[in-house]
MIKOL-181059 format. One record per atom (N, C-alpha, C, CB): x, y negated, z; residue in one letter. Coordinates in pm, whole numbers, padded with zeros to 5 digits, always signed. Each point is the difference from the previous one (the first is absolute). Glycine has a CB too. Layout:
BEGIN
XYZA ...
END
This chain:
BEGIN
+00082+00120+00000X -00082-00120+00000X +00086-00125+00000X -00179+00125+00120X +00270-00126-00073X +00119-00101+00042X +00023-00037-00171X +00142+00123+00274X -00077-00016-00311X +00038-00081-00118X -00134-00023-00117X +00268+00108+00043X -00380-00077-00055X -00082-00043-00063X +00003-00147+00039X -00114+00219-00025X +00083-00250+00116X +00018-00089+00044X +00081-00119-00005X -00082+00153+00062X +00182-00122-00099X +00150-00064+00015X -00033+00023-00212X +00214+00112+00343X -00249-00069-00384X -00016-00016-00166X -00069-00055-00029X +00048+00140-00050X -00168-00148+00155X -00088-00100-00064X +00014-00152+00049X -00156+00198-00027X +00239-00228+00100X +00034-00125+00094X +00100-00032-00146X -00011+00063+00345X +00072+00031-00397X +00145-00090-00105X -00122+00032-00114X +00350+00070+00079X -00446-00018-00112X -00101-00038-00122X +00001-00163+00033X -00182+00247-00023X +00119-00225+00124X -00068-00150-00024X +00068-00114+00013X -00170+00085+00071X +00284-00093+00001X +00123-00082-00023X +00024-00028-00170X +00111+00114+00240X -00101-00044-00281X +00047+00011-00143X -00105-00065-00072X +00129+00213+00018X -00256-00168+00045X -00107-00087-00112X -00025-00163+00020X -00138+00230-00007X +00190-00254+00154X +00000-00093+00005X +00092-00142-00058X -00106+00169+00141X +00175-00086-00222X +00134-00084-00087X -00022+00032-00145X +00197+00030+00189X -00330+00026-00287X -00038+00001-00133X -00051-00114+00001X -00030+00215-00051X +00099-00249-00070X -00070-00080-00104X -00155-00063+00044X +00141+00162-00174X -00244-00070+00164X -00110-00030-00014X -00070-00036+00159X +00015+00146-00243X +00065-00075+00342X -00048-00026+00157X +00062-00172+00015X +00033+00311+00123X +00076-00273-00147X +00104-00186+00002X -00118-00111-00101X +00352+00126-00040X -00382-00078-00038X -00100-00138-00107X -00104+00015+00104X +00029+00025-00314X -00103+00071+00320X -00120-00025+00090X +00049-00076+00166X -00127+00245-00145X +00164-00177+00187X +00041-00124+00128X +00015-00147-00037X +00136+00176+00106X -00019-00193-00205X +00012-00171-00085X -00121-00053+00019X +00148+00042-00203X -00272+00052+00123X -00149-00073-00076X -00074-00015+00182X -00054+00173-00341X +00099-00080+00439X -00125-00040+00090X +00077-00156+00128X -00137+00352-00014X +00271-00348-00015X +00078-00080+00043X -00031-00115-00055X +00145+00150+00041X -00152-00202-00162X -00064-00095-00086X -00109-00007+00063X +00093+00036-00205X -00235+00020+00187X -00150+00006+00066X +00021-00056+00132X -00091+00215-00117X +00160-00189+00183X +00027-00087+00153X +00040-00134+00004X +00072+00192+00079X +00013-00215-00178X +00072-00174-00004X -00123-00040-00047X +00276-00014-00072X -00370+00044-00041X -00140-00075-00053X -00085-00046+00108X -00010+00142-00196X -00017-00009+00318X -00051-00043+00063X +00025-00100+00134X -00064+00178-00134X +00169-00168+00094X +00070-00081+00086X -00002-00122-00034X +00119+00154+00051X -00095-00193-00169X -00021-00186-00066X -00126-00029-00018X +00190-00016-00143X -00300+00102+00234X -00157-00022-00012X -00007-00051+00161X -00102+00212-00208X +00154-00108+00303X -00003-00008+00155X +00087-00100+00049X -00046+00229+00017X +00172-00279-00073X +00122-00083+00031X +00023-00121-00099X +00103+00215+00095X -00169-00277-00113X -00003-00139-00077X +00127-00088+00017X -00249+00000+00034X +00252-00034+00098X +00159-00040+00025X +00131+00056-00030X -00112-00062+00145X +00117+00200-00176X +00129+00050-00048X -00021+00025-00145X +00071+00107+00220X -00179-00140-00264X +00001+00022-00169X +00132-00005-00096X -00219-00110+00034X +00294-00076+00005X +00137+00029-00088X +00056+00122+00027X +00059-00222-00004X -00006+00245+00124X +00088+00084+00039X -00018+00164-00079X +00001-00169+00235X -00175+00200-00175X -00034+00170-00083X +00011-00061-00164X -00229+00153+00206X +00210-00231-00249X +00004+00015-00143X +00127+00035-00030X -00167-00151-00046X +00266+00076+00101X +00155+00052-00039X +00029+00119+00052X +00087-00207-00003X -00146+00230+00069X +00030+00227+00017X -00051+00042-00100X -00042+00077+00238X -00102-00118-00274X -00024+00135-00076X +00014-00064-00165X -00192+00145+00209X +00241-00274-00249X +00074-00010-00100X +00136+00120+00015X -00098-00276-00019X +00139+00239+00097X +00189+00093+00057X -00088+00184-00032X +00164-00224+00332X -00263+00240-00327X -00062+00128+00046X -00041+00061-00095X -00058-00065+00181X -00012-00042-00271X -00018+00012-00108X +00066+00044-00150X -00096-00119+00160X +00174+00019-00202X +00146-00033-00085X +00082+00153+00061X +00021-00347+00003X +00001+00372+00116X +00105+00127+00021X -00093+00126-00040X +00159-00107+00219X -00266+00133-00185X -00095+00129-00014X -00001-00030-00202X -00207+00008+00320X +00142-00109-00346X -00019-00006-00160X +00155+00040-00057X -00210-00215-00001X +00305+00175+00000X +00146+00006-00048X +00044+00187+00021X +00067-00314+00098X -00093+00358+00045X +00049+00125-00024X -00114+00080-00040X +00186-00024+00155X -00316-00002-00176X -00061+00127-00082X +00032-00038-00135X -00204+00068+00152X +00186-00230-00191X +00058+00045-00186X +00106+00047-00053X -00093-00144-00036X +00183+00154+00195X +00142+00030-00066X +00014+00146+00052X +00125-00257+00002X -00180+00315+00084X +00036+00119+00050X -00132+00098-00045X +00164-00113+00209X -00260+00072-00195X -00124+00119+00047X -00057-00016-00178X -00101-00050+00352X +00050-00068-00338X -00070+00019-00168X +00046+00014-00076X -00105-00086+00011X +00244+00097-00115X +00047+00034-00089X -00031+00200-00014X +00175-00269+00033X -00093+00329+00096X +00003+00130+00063X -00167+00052-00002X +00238-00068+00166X -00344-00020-00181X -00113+00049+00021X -00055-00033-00180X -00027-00047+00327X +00044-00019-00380X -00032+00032-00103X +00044+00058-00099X -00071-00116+00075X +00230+00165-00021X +00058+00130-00130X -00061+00100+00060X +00247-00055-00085X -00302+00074+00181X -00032+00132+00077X -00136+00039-00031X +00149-00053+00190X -00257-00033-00177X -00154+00033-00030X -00018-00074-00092X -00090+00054+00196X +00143-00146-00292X -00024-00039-00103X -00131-00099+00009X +00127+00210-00087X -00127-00223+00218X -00060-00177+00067X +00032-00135-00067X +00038+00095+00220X +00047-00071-00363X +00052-00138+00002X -00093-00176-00027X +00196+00200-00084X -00329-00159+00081X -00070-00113-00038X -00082-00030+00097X +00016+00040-00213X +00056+00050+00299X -00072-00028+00162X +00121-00072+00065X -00169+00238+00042X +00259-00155-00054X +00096-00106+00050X +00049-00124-00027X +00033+00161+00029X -00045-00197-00181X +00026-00128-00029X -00111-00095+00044X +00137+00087-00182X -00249-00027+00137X -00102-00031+00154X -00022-00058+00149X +00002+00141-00113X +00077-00088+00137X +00036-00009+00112X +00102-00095+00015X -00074+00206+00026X +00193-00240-00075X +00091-00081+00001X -00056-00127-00058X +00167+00181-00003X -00272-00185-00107X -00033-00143+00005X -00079-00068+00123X +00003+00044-00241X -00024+00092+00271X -00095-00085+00154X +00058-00031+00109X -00169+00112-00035X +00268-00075+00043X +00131-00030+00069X +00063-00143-00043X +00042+00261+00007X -00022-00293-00132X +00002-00153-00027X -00116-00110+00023X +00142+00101-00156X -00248-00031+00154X -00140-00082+00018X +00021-00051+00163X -00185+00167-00189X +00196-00043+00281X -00019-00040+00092X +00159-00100+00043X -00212+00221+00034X +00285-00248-00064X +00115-00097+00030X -00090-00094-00032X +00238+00096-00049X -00288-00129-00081X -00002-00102-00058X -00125-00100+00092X +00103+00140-00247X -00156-00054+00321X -00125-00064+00035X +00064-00015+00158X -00224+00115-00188X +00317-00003+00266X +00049-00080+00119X +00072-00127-00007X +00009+00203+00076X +00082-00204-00213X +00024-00134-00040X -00055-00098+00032X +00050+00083-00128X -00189-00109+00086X -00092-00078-00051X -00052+00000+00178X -00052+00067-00327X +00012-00006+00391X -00019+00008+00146X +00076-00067+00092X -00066+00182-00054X +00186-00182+00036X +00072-00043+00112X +00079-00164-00048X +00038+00301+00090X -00116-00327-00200X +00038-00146-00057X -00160-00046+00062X +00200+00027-00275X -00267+00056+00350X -00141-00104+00075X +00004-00054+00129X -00141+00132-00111X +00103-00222+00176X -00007-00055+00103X -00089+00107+00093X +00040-00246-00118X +00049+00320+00225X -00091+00156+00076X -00069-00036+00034X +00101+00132+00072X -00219-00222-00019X -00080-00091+00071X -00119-00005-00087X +00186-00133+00113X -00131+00146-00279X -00160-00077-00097X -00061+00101-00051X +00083-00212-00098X -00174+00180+00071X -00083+00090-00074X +00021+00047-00085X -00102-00072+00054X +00182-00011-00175X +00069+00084-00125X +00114+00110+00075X -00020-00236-00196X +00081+00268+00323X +00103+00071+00048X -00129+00117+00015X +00232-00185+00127X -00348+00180-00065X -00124+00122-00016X -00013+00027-00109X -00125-00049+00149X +00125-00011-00281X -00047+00050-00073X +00115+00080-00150X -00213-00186+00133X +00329+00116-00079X +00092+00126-00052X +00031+00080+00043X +00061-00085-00075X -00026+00048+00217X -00003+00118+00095X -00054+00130-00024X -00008-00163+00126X -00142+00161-00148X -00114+00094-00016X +00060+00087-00164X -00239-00197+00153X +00281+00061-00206X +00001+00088-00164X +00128+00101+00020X -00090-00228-00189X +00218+00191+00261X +00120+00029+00019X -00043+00135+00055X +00128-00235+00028X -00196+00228+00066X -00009+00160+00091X -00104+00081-00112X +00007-00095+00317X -00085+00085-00361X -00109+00054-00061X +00097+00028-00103X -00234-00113+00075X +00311+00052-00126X +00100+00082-00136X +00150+00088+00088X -00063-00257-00233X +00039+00251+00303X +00110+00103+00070X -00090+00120+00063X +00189-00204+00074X -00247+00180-00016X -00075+00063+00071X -00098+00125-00127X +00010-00254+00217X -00014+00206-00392X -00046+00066-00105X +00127+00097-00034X -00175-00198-00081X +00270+00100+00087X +00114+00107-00091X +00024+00123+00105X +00160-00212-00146X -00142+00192+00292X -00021+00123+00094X -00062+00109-00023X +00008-00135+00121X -00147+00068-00132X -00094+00084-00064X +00025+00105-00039X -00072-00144-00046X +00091+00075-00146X +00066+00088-00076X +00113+00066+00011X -00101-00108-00094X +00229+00066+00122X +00070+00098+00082X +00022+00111+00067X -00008-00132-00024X -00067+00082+00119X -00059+00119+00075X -00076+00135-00027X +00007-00183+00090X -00089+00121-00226X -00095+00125-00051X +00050+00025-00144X -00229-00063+00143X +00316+00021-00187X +00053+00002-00105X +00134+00014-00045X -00170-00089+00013X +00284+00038+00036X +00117-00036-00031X +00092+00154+00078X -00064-00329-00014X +00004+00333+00149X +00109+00055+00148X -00108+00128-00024X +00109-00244+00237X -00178+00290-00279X -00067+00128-00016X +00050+00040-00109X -00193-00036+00105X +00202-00011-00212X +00056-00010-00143X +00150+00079+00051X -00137-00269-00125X +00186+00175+00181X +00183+00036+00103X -00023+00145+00048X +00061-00269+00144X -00140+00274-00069X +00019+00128+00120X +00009+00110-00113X -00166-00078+00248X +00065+00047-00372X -00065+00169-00095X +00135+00009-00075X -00315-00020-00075X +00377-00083+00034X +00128+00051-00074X +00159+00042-00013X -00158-00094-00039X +00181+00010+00181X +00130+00067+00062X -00042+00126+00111X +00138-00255-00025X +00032+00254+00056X -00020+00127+00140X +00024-00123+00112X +00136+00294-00096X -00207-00231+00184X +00039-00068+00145X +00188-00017+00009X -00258+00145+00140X +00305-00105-00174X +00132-00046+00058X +00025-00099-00105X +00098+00215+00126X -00125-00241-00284X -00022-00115-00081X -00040-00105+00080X -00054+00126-00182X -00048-00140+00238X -00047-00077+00121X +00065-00090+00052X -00088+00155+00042X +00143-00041+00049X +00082-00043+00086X +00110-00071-00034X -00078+00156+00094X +00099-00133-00212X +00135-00082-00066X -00032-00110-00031X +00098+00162-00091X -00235-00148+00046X -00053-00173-00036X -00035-00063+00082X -00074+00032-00162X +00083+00005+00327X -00065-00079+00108X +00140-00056+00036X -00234+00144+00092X +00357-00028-00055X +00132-00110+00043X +00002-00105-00139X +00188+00206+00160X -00201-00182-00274X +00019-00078-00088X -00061-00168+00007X +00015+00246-00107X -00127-00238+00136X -00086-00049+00014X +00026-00134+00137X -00119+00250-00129X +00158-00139+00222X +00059-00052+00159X +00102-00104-00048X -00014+00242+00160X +00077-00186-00201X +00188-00076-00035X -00004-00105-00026X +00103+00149-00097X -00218-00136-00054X +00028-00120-00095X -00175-00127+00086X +00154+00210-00329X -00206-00137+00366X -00090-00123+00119X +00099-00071+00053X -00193+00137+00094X +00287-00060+00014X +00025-00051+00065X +00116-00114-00032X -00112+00194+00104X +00205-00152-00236X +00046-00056-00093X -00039-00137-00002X +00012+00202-00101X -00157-00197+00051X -00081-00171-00029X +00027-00095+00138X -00242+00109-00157X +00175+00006+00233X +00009-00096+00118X +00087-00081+00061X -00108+00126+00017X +00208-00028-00076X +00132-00063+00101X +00030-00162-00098X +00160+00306+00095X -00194-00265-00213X +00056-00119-00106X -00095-00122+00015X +00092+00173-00188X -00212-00176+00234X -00124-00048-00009X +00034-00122+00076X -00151+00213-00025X +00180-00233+00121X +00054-00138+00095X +00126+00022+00085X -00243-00070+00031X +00308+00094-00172X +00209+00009+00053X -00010-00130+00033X +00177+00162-00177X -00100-00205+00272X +00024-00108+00070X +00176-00056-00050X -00203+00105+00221X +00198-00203-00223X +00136-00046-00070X +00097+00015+00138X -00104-00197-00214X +00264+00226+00171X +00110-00019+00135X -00053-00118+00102X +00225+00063-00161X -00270+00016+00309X +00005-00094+00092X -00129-00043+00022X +00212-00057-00054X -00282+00082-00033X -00136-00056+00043X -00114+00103+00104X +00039-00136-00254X -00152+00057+00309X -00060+00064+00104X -00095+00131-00062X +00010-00243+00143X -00020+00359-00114X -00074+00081-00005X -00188-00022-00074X +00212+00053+00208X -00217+00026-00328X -00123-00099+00014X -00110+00142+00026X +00072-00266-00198X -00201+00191+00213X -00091+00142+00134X -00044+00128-00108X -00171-00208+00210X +00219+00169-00342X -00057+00172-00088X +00148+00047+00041X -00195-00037-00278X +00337-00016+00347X +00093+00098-00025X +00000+00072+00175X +00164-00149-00246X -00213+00038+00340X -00008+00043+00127X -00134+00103-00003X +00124-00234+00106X -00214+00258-00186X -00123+00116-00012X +00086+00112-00024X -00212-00129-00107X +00274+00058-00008X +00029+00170-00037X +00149+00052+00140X -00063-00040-00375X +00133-00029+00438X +00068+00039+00040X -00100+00071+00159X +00213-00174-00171X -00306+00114+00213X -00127+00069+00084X -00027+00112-00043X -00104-00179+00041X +00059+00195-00122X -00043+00153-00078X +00150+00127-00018X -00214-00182-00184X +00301+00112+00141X +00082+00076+00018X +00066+00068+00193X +00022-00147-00283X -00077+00050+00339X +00060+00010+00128X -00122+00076+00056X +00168-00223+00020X -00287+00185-00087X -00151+00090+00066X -00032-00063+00120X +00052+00243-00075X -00030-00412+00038X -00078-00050+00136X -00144-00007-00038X +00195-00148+00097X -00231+00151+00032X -00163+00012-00036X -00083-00114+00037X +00013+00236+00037X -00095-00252-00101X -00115-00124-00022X +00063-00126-00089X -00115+00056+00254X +00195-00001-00328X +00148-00119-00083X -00109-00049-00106X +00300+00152-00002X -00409-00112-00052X -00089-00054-00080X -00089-00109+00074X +00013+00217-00132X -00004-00230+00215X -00072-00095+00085X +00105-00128+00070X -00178+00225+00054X +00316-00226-00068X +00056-00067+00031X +00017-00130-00094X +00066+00195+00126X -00026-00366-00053X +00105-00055-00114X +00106+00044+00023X -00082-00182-00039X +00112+00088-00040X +00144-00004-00038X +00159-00021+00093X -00171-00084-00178X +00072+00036+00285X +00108-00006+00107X +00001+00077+00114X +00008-00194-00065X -00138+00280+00075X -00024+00107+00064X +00052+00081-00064X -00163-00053+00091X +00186+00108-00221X +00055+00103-00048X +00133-00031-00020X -00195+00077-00088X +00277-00212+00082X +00085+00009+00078X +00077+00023+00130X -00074-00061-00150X +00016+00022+00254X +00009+00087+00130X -00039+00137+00007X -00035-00192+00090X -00035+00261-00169X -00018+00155+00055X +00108+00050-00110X -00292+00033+00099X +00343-00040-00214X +00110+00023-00034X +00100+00016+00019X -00087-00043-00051X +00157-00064+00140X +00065-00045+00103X +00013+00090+00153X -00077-00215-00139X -00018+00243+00164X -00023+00069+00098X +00034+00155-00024X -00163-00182+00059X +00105+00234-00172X +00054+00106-00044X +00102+00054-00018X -00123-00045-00043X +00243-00098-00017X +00099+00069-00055X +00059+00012+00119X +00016-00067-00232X -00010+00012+00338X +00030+00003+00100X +00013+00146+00122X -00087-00237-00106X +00001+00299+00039X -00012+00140+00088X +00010+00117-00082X -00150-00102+00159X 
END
């Protein structure tokens, strides 16, 4: 029983680093910042520049890692290009979002269009694109496309608000250094709180 046990504990470890488990976490991680610039009005600048940072890194490593690999494989390709224009749509309209004053009404009403076109391409994704994935590789294909996937995210991120020699930390590089450290409630912090629990961390 022990080792059933102990096989199925490294199953699920393992699944938890494919490709398609890593996008789905991204998409429900996203769904939280939305609701969050509905519940938190005052930090609006701030979540928009995460999930721009969240955004731009998740879009960059599936066109470069997962969707190419998924449409030589199931022959998805007009789903996937599909998919990648909606991936430019939705930049184009956080663009257009975060050039609004968070306070006005035009910031509600792109807002609404911004999530409602992210919140579609998921959708499809989800029932289309990452099912498409699962039927045509092997699980350990997968798995190759999830570190793949991992690397080159995390890749964006790091590039996303490099800070020039000497200058102060800015709060998408102190998040991600939270997450890496696994402090907890770091999504709820500013910027100078997640500097002190950082701080605190490296410390012990």
């Amino acid at each position: 029983m022990a080792v059933i046990a102990s096989a199925t504990t490294d199953a699920e470890a393992n699944m938890a680093d494919d490709a398609i488990t890593l996008i789905t976490q991204d998409h429900r991680r996203m769904e939280e910042l939305f609701d969050r610039l509905q519940s938190e009005p005052d930090q609006r600048p701030r979540l928009l520049d995460e999930i721009d940072a969240m955004l731009t890194a998740h879009s960059r490593a599936e066109e470069d890692e997962v969707y190419p690999a998924t449409a030589e494989a199931s022959g998805e390709k007009s789903q996937v290009q599909h998919s990648t224009e909606e991936h430019h749509e939705a930049e184009e309209l956080l663009r257009r979002l975060k050039d609004c004053d968070p306070n006005s009404e035009e910031f509600d009403d792109r807002c609404r269009e911004f999530v409602d076109a992210v919140k579609h391409h998921v959708d499809e994704e989800e029932s289309e694109v990452l099912p498409a994935l699962r039927r045509a590789v092997s699980e350990q294909r997968v798995q190759e496309l999830g570190r793949a996937f991992s690397e080159r995210r995390e890749q964006e991120l790091r590039s996303f608000n490099r800070p020039e020699p000497g200058q102060i930390p800015k709060q998408r590089e102190l998040y991600e250094e939270a997450e890496r450290l696994d402090i907890k409630n770091r999504s709820k912090m500013d910027k100078d709180e997640l500097a002190e629990a950082v701080q605190k961390a490296r410390q012990h």
